[in-house]
N, C-alpha and C positions, 0 to 999 in steps of 0.2 A: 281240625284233624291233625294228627301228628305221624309225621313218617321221620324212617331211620334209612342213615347210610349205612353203608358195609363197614365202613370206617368205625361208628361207634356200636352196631354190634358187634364188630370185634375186639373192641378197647374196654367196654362195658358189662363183659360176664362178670366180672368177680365186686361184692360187693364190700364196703368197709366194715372190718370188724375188728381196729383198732379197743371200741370199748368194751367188746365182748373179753376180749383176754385183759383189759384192766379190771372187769371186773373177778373172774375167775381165778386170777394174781390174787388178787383181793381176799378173795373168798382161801383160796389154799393159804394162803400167810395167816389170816385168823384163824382156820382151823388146825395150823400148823402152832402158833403162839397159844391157843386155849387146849390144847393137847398137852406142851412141856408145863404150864399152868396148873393142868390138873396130875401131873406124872410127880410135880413136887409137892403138892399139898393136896391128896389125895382124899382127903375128908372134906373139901371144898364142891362139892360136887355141882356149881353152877358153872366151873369151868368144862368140867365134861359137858353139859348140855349145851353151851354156846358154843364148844366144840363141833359136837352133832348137827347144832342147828347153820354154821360155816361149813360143813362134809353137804349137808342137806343143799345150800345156795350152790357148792360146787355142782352137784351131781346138777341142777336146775343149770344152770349156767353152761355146762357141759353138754347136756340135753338139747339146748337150744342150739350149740353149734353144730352139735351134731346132724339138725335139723336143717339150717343154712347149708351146711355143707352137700346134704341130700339136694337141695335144690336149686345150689349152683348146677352140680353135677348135672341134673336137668336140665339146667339153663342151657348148659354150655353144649349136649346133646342137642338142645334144640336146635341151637344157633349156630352147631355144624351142619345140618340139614338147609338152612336158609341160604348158606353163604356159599352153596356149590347152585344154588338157587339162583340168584343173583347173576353170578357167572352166568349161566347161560340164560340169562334174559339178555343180560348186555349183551353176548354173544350173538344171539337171534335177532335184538335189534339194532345191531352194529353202534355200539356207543357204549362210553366207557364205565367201568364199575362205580364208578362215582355218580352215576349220572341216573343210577337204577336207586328210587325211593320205596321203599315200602310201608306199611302202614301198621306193620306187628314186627316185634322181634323175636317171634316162631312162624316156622311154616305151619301156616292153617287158611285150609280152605275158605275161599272170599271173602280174603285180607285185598287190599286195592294196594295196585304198585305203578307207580310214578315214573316216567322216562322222564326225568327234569327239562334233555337239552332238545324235548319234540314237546315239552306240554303237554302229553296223549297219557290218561290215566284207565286202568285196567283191573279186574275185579278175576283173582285167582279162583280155578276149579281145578281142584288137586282131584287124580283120579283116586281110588280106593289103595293101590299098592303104593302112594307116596312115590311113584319113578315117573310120573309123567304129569304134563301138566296142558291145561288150555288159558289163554289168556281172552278174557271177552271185554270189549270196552266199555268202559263203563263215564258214567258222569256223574261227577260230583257237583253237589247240591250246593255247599260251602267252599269258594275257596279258596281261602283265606288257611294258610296250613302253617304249622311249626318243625319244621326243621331241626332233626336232632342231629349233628355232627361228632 
């Protein structure tokens, strides 16, 4: 089983998309060089079409981040909800934010959350409005856990 601190859900909303924009660099440069290509020898019309098919990979390429982008946004909505979460678990059982494990990085009902510095593991019942909460203890089966910092 794998639980997360507050520490790396908060370090880990945003993901790498370093080769998303080499590729899209990529993709706008070839459709930018098979465009002046086709604008000087205009009877050559495979420069136009490798053009089109470089506009085509941007708009794919573009799509996709647009797409990432949609579900950071998500991410990061979620993982504002968990982390005023958190807080008041520590809060209620007197121990520090570091010390509160959980086992999703969204709030969702009957995810298990971990007091590390008591041992004492808990199986989340979110009510229906998301403002309140009950913690029931629970037992785990395995355990043997991964720590994500």
């Amino acid at each position: 089983m794998t639980f997360y601190t507050l520490k790396y859900i908060q370090n880990n909303q945003n993901a790498d998309k370093t080769m998303l924009y080499i590729l899209m660099l990529i993709a706008a440069v070839a459709m930018i060089v098979f465009t002046l290509l086709y604008l000087h020898n205009r009877f050559a019309t495979r420069y136009r079409d490798l053009g089109i098919i470089a506009l085509l990979f941007l708009f794919l390429f573009a799509g996709t981040q647009y797409e990432k982008y949609v579900k950071i946004n998500t991410r990061k909505a979620q993982a504002t909800q968990i982390v005023p979460f958190i807080n008041s678990v520590a809060e209620d059982e007197n121990v520090k934010d570091s010390d509160v494990l959980v086992s999703s990085t969204d709030l969702v009902d009957g995810m298990i959350v971990r007091i590390d510095s008591k041992g004492i593991d808990y199986q989340l019942n979110l009510n229906p409005d998301r403002n309140t909460y009950t913690l029931t203890r629970a037992h785990v089966i395995d355990h043997r856990v991964d720590v994500r910092e």
